[in-house]
TORKOL-4160 file (C-alpha; in steps of 0.2 Angstrom, whole numbers, padded with zeros to 4 digits, m for minus):
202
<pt num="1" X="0000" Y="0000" Z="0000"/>
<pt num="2" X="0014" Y="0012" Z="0006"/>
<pt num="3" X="0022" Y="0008" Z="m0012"/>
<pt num="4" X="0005" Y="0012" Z="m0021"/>
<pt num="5" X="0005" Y="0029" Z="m0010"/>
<pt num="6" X="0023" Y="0034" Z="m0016"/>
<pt num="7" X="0021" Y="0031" Z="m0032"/>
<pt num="8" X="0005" Y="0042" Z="m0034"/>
<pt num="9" X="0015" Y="0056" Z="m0024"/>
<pt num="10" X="0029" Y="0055" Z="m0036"/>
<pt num="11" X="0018" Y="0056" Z="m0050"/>
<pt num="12" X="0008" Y="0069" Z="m0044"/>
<pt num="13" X="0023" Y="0081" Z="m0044"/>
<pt num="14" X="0029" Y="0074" Z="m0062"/>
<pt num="15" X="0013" Y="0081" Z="m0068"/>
<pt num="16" X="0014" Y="0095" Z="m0057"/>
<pt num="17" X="0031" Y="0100" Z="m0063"/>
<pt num="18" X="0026" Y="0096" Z="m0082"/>
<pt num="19" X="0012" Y="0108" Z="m0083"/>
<pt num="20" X="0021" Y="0121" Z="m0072"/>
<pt num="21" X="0035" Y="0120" Z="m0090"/>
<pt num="22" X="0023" Y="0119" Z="m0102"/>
<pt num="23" X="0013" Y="0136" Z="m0094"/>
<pt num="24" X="0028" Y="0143" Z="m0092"/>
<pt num="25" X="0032" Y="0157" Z="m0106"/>
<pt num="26" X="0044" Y="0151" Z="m0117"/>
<pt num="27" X="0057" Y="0161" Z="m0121"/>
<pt num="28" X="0061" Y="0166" Z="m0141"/>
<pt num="29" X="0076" Y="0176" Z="m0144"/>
<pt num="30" X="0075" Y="0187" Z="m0160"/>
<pt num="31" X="0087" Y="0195" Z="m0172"/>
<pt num="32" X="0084" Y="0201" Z="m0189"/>
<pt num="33" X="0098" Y="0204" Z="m0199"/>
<pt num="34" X="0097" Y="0216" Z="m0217"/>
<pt num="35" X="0110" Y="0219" Z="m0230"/>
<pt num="36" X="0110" Y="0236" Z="m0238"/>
<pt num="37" X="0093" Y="0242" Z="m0242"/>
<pt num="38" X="0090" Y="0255" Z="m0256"/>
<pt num="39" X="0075" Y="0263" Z="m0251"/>
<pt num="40" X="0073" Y="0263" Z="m0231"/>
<pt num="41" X="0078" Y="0255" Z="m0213"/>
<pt num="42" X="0068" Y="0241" Z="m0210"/>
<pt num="43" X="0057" Y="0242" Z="m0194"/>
<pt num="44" X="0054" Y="0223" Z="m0194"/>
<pt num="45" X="0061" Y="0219" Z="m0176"/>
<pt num="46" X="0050" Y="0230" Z="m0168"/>
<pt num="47" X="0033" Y="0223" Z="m0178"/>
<pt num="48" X="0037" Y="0206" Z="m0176"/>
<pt num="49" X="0041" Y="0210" Z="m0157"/>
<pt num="50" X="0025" Y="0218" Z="m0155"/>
<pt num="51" X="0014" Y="0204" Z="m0162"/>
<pt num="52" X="0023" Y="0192" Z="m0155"/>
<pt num="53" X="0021" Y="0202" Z="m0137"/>
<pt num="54" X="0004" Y="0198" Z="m0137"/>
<pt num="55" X="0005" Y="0181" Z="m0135"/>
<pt num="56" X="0006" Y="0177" Z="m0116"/>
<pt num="57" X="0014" Y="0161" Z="m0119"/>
<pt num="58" X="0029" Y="0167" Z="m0129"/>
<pt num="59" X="0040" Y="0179" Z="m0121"/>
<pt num="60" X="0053" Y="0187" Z="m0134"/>
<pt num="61" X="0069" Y="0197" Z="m0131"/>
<pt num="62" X="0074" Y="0206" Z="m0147"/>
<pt num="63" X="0088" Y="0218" Z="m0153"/>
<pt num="64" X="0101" Y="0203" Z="m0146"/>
<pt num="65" X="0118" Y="0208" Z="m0146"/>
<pt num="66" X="0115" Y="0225" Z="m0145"/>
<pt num="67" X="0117" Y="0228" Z="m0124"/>
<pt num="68" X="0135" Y="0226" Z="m0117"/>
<pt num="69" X="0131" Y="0212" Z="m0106"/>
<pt num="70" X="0128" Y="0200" Z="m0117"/>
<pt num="71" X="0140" Y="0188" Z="m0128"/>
<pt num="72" X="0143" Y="0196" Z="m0146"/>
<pt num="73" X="0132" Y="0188" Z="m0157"/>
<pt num="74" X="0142" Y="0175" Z="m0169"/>
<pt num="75" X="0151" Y="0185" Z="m0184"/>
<pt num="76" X="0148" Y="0169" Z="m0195"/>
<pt num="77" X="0129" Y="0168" Z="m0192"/>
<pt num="78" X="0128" Y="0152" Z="m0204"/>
<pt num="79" X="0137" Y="0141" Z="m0191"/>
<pt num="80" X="0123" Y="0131" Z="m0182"/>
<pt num="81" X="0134" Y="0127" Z="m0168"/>
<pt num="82" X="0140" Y="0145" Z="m0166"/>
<pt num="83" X="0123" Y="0151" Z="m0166"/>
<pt num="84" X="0117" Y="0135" Z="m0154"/>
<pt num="85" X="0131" Y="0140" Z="m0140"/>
<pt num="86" X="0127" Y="0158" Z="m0143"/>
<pt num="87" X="0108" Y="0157" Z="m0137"/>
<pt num="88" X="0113" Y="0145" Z="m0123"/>
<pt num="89" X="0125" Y="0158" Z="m0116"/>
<pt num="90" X="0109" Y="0171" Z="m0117"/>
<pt num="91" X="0098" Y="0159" Z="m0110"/>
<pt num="92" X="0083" Y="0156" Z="m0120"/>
<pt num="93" X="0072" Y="0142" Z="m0129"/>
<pt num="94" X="0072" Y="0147" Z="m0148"/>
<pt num="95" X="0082" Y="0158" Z="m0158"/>
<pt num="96" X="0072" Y="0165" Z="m0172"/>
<pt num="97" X="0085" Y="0175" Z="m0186"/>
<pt num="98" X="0077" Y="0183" Z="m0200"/>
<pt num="99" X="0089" Y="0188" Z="m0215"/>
<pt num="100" X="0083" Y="0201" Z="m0227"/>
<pt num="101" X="0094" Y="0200" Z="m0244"/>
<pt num="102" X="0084" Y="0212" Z="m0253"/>
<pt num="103" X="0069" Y="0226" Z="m0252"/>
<pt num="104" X="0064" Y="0233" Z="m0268"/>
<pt num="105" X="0052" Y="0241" Z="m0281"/>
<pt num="106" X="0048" Y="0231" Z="m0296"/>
<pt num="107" X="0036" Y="0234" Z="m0314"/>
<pt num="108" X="0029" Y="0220" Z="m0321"/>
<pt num="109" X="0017" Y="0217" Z="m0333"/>
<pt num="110" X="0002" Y="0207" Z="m0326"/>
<pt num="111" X="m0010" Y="0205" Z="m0340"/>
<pt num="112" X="m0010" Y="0209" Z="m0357"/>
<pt num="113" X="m0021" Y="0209" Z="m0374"/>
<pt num="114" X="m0008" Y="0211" Z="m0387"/>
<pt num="115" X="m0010" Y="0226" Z="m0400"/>
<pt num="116" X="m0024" Y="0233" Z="m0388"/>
<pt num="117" X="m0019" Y="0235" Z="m0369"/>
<pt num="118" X="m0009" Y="0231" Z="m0356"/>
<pt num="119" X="m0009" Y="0233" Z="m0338"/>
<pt num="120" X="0005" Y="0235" Z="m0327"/>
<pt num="121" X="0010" Y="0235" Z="m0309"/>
<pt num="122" X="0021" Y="0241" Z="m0297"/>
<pt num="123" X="0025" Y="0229" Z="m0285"/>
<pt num="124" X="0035" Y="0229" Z="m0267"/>
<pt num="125" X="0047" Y="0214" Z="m0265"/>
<pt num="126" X="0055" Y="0209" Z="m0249"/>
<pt num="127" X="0067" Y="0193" Z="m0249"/>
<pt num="128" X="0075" Y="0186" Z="m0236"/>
<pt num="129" X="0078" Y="0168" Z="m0225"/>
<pt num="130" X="0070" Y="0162" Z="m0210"/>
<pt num="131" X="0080" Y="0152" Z="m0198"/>
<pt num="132" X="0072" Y="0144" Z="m0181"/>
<pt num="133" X="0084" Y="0133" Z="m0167"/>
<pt num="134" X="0079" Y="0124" Z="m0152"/>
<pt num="135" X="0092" Y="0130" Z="m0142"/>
<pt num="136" X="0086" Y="0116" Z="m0127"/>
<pt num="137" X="0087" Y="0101" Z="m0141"/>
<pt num="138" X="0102" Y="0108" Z="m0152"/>
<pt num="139" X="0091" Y="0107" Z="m0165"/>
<pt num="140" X="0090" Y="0117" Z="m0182"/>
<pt num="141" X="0069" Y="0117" Z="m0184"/>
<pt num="142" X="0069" Y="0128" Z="m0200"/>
<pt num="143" X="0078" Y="0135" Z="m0214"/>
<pt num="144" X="0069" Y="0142" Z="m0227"/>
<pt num="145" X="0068" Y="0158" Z="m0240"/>
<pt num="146" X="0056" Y="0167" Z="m0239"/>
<pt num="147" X="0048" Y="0183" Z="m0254"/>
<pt num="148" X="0033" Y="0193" Z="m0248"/>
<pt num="149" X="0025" Y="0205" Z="m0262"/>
<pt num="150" X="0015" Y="0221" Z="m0259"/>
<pt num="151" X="0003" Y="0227" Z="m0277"/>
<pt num="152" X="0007" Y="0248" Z="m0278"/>
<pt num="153" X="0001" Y="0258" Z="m0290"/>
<pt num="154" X="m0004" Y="0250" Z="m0307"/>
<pt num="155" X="m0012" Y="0257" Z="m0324"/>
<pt num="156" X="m0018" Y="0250" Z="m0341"/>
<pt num="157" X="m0010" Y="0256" Z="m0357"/>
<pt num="158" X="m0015" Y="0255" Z="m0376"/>
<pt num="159" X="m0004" Y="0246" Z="m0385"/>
<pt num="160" X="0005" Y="0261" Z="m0394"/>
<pt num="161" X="0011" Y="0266" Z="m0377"/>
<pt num="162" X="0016" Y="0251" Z="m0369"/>
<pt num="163" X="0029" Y="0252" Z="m0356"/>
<pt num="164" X="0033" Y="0250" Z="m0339"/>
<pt num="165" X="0043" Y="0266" Z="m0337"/>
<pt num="166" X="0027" Y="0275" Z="m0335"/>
<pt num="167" X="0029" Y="0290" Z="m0325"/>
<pt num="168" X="0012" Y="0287" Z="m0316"/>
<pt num="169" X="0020" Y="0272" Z="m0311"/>
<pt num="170" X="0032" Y="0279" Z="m0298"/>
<pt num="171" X="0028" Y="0278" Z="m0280"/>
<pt num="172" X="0036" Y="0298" Z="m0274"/>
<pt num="173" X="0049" Y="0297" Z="m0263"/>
<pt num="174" X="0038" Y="0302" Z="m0246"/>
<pt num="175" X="0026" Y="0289" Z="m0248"/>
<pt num="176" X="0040" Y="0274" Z="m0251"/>
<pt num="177" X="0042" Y="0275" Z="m0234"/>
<pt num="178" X="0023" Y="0270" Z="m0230"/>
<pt num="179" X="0022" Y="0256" Z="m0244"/>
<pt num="180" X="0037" Y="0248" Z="m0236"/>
<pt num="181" X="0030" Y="0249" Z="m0220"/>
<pt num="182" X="0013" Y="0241" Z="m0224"/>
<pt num="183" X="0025" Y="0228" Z="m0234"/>
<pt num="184" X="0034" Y="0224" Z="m0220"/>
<pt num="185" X="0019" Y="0224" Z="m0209"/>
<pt num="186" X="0012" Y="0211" Z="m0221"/>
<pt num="187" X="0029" Y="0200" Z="m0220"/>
<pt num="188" X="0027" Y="0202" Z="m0199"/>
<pt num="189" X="0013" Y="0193" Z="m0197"/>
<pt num="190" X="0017" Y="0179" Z="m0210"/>
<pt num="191" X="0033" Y="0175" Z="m0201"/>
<pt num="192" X="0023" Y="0175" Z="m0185"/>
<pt num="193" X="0011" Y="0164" Z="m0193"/>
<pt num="194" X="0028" Y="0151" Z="m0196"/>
<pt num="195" X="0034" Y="0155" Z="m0179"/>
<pt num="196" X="0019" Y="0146" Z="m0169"/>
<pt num="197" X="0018" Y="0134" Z="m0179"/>
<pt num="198" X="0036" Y="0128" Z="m0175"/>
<pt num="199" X="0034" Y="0132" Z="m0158"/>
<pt num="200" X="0018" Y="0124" Z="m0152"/>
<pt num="201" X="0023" Y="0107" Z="m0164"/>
<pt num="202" X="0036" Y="0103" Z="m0153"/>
């Protein structure tokens, strides 16, 4: 009897424990990385670290590297093992790096009826990789590229005219700022989106 007892005691507390971890906020480290961007700074950290805020059971540190009193982050930030004893030294449960290659403006046809019209499109293009370690596991979860678009202006031409250097094409210069942002609000939340899933399917 004294051995039933004692195992129900102990397996009380192994449950106890257990959901005491899995309430527990679980700590995602976040860095986002650009190469040079032609048109503006990228505000991405601070969405993601907004939307990702709201989620009680995530807590996120972002701008890693940045505060004296932490470890430098890893100048080669392709080495998994680098990046895995990095995060340990911070402390934390995931390191999620986002890489941004490339921000741009593109024109491109979309549809056309040749010798009558054609319409075309402006178009925001943001290019990057996504990459997601389980620091507790040593794990690499994801790797992956990722291209999120944003439609700008656009116009249809007769054929006679026919080119994507149209002036009324152009996004001015004061409202690039804006169309980046919404692009990059739009890229925020699909990376989210990725984030949880990776999280909550381990």
């Amino acid at each position: 009897m004294r051995k039933i007892f004692t195992v129900l005691v102990l397996m009380t507390l192994i449950m106890c424990l257990a959901s005491d971890m899995f309430s527990a906020p679980r700590t995602i480290l976040l860095r986002v990385e650009t190469e040079d961007l032609a048109w503006a700074e990228t505000h991405l950290s601070e969405k993601l670290l907004r939307i990702l805020s709201r989620d009680s059971e995530l807590r996120i540190v972002s701008s890693i590297g940045s505060d004296d009193s932490m470890p430098g982050f890893p100048s080669a930030s392709h080495d998994i093992d680098s990046l895995l004893d990095w995060g340990r030294e911070v402390g934390g449960r995931y390191l999620m790096l986002v890489t941004i290659h490339s921000q741009r403006l593109e024109k491109r046809k979309t549809f056309s009826i040749p010798l009558i019209l054609h319409k075309y499109k402006t178009i925001g293009v943001i290019e990057g990789e996504l990459r997601f370690l389980d620091l507790q596991r040593g794990r690499l979860l994801a790797a992956e590229p990722f291209k999120e678009e944003l439609a700008g202006r656009r116009i249809i031409q007769g054929d006679p005219d026919n080119s994507k250097d149209d002036p009324d094409l152009h996004i001015p210069r004061p409202e690039k700022t804006a169309f980046f942002s919404r692009l990059e609000d739009k890229l925020a939340k699909r990376l989210t989106k990725r984030l949880k899933v990776l999280v909550r399917g381990r």
